[in-house]
Each structure stands twice: as structure tokens, then as C-alpha cells.
N, C-alpha and C positions, 0 to 999 in steps of 0.2 A: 434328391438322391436319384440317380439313374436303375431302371429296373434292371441292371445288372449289380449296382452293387446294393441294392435290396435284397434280391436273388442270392449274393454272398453272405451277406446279413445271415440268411436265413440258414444257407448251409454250415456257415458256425457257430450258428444256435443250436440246430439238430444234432451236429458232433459232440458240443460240451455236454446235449440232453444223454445222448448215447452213451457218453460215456461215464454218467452218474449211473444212469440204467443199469451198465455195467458192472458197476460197484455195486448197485443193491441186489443185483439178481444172481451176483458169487456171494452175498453175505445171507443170504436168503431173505431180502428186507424187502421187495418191489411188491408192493400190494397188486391190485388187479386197476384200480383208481393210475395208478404207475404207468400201467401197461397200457392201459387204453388213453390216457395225455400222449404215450409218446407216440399210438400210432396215430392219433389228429395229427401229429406233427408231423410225421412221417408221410400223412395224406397230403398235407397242406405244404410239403415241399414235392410233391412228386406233379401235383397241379401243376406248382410254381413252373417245376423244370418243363412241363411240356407244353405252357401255354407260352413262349416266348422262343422262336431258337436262338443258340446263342449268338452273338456276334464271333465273325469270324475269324480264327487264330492265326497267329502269327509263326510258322513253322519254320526255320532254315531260309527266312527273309522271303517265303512263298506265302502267301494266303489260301487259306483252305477253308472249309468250311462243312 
């Protein structure tokens, strides 16, 4: 698997995490236990995003970066 699409891995893991997060913290159900898994997770993608840049986008058939 290329570190970008581990990289993507990771960022819809974080999404689907966020958005149970979501649902327990309007239900009043997100323990403290809750809150501190998501922000490892939340560490451990914000590492991800700055230890690599990303490969360069493809805009209006121009390269940017």
C-alpha cells in the first residue's frame, strides 16, 4: 500500500471515528475513555498529514503543488 493511500485509510477511519463521537456526545454517551481514543486518533492523523507532503494535484490539467 502506498503512503498515500494509508494516509486515506487513515482519514476514513478518523471520519467514521468522528462521526460515532458525534452521535454519543448529542446523546450524552461519550465517556472521557471516548474522548481521549479520539484525540490519539486525531494526533496520530495530524503526524500522518505532516510527515509526508502530498503528492502533487492535478488542477485544470496544470500541476500544483
Amino acid at each position: 500500500m502506498t503512503p498515500e493511500r494509508r494516509l486515506a485509510v487513515l482519514v476514513r477511519k478518523t471520519q467514521r471515528l468522528l462521526d460515532e463521537v458525534a452521535y454519543q456526545l448529542a446523546g450524552h454517551q461519550c465517556t472521557r475513555a471516548d474522548r481521549d481514543s479520539t484525540a490519539e486518533v486525531l494526533d496520530e492523523l495530524a503526524a500522518a498529514l505532516r510527515q509526508r507532503p502530498l503528492p502533487a494535484q492535478v488542477i485544470d490539467g496544470t500541476q500544483t503543488e
